[in-house]
C-alpha positions as a Python dict, from the first residue, in 0.01 Angstrom:
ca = {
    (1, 'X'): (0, 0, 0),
    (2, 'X'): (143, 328, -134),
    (3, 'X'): (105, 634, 115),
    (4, 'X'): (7, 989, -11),
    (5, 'X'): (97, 1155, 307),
    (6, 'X'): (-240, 1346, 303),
    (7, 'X'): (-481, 1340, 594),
    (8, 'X'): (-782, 1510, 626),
    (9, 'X'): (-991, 1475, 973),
    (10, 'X'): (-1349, 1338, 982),
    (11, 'X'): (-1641, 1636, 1045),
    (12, 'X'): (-1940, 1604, 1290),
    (13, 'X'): (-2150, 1386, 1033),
    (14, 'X'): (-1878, 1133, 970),
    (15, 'X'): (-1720, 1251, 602),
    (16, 'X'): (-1417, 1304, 484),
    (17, 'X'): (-1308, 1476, 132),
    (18, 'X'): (-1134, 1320, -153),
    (19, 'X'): (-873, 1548, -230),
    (20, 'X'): (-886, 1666, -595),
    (21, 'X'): (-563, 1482, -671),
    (22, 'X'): (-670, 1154, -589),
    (23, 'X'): (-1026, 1127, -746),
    (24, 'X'): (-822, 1249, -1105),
    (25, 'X'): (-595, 967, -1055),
    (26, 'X'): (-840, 718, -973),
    (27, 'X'): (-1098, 891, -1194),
    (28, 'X'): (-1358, 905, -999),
    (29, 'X'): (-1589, 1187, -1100),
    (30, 'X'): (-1760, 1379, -822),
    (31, 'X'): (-2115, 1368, -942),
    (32, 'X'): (-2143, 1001, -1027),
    (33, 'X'): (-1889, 775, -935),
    (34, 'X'): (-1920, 545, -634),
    (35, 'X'): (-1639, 469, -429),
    (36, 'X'): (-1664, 105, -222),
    (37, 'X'): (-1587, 73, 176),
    (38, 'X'): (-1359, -273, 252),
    (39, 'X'): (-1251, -276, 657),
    (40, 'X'): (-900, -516, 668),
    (41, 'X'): (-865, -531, 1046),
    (42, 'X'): (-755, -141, 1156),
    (43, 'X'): (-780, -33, 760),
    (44, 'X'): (-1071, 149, 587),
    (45, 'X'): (-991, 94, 232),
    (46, 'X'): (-1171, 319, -29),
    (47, 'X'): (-1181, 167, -378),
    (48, 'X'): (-1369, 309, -721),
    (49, 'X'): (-1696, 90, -740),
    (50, 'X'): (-1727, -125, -1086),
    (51, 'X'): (-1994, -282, -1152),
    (52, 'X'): (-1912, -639, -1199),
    (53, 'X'): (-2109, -971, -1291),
    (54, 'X'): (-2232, -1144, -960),
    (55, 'X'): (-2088, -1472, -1088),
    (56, 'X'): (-1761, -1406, -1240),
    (57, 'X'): (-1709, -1064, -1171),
    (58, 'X'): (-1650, -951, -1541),
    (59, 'X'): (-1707, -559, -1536),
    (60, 'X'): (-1791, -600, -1977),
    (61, 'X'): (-2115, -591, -2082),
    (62, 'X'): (-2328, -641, -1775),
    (63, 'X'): (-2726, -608, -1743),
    (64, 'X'): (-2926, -655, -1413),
    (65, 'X'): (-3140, -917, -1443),
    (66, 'X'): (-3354, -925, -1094),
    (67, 'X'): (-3161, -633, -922),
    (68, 'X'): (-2850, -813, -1026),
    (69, 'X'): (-2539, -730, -1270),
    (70, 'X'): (-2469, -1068, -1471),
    (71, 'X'): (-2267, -1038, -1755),
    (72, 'X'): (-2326, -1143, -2168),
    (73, 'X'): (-2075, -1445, -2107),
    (74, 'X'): (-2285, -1554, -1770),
    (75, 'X'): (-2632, -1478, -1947),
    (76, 'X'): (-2501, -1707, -2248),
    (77, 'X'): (-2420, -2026, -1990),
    (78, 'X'): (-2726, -1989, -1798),
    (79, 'X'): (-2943, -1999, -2127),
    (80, 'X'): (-2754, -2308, -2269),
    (81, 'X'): (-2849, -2557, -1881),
}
């Protein structure tokens, strides 16, 4: 893990800010992009979300199907039981 030597504190409601430098290098645009929250026993890990197949995880060509993101590849199995 690669530190950036920023730190930014945590306000009354619980959020912290992105600095400007890290959501262009992770593009992560600040209207739409979602970040994901892992916990790795004293770590919070931020990571850009991607969308990703429930079954193989493939992030190409998904489609929810019930709520859920399965991809083309997945979609073409399932068809051919």
């Amino acid at each position: 893990m690669k530190s950036t030597g920023i730190v930014r504190k945590v306000d009354e409601l619980g959020r912290i800010v992105l600095p400007i430098e890290i959501r262009k290098n992770m593009e992560i645009d600040q209207k739409g992009d979602a970040v994901e929250i892992f916990i790795d026993d004293d770590r919070i890990i931020l990571k850009k979300y991607l969308p990703a197949c429930l079954f193989c995880g493939n992030a190409d060509q998904v489609s929810y199907f019930n709520g859920r993101l399965i991809c083309r590849a997945c979609i073409t199995k399932i068809a051919a039981l």
